[in-house]
C-alpha positions in Angstrom: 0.0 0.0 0.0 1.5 3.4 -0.9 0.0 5.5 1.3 -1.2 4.0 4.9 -4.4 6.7 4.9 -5.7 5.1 1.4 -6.8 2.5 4.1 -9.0 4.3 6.1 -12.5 4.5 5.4 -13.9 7.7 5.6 -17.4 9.5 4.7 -18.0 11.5 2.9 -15.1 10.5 1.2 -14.9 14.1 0.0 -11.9 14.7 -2.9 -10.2 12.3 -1.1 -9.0 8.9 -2.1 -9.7 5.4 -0.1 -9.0 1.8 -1.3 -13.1 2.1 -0.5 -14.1 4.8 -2.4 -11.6 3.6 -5.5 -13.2 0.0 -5.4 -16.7 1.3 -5.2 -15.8 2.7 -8.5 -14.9 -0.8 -10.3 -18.1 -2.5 -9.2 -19.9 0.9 -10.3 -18.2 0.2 -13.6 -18.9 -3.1 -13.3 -15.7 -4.5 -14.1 -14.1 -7.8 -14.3 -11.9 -9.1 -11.3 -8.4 -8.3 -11.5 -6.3 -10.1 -9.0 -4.4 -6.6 -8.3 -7.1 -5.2 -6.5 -6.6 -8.4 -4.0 -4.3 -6.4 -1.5 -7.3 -4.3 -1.1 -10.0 -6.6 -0.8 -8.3 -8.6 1.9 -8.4 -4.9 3.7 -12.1 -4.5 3.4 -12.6 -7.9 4.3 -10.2 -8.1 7.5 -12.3 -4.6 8.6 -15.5 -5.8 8.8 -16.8 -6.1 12.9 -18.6 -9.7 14.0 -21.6 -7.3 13.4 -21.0 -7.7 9.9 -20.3 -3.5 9.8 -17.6 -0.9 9.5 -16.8 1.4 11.4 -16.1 5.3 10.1 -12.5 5.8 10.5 -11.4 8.8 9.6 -13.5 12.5 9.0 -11.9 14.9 6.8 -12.8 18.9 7.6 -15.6 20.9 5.7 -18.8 22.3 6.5 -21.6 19.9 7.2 -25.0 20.7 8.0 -26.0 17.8 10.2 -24.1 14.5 11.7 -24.8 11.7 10.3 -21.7 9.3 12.0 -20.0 9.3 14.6 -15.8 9.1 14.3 -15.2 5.1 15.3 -19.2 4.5 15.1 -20.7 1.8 12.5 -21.3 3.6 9.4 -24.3 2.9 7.4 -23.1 4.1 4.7 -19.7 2.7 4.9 -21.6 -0.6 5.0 -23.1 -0.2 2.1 -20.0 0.6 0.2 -18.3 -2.7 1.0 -21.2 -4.8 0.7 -21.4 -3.9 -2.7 -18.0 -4.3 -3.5 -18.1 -7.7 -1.8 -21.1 -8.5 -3.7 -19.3 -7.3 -7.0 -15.9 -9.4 -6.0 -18.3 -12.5 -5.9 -20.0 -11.9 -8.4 -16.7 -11.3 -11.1 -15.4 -14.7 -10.2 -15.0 -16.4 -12.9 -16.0 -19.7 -13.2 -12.5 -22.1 -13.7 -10.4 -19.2 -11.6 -8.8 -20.8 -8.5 -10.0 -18.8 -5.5 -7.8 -16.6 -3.9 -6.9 -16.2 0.1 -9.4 -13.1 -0.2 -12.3 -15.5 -1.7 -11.3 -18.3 1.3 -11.1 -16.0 4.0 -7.5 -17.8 4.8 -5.0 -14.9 6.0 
């Protein structure tokens, strides 16, 4: 990982990059699996709580008009972000592809 804060997850994500926000953007695109994006998913995955949630890590500064999350709070929308790249990861696994440590869960 280049940059250590690319792996906080933050929202709103504002100009601000995220291995989150950047992965939300190849299942938006609905692309195929690439096996360089593993490093990342293998972050997302190792994030999520026994709740099945994740937290908001980081907050960057700006005017907001109301609170929606609080700093190391489960965040809804967070959640949804990673579910939907999970559910995208699964989805672009090609059928014959040997499954990878991320797809297995092993560490």
């Amino acid at each position: 990982m280049i940059n250590p804060a690319w792996t906080r997850f933050s929202f709103p994500p504002r100009w601000h990059y995220d291995i989150l926000h950047a992965l939300d953007h190849f299942q938006d695109a609905g692309a195929a699996r690439d096996e360089r994006l593993c490093e990342a998913m293998e972050i997302v995955k190792k994030r999520r709580k026994e709740d099945g949630r994740w937290v908001l890590q980081n907050r960057y500064p700006g005017k907001v008009f109301f609170e929606m999350e609080k700093l190391g709070q489960p965040s809804r929308w967070n959640t949804l972000r990673a579910l939907r790249i999970l559910q995208w990861w699964e989805r672009s696994q090609r059928p014959g592809t040997p499954r990878t440590k991320v797809d297995t869960g092993e560490a």
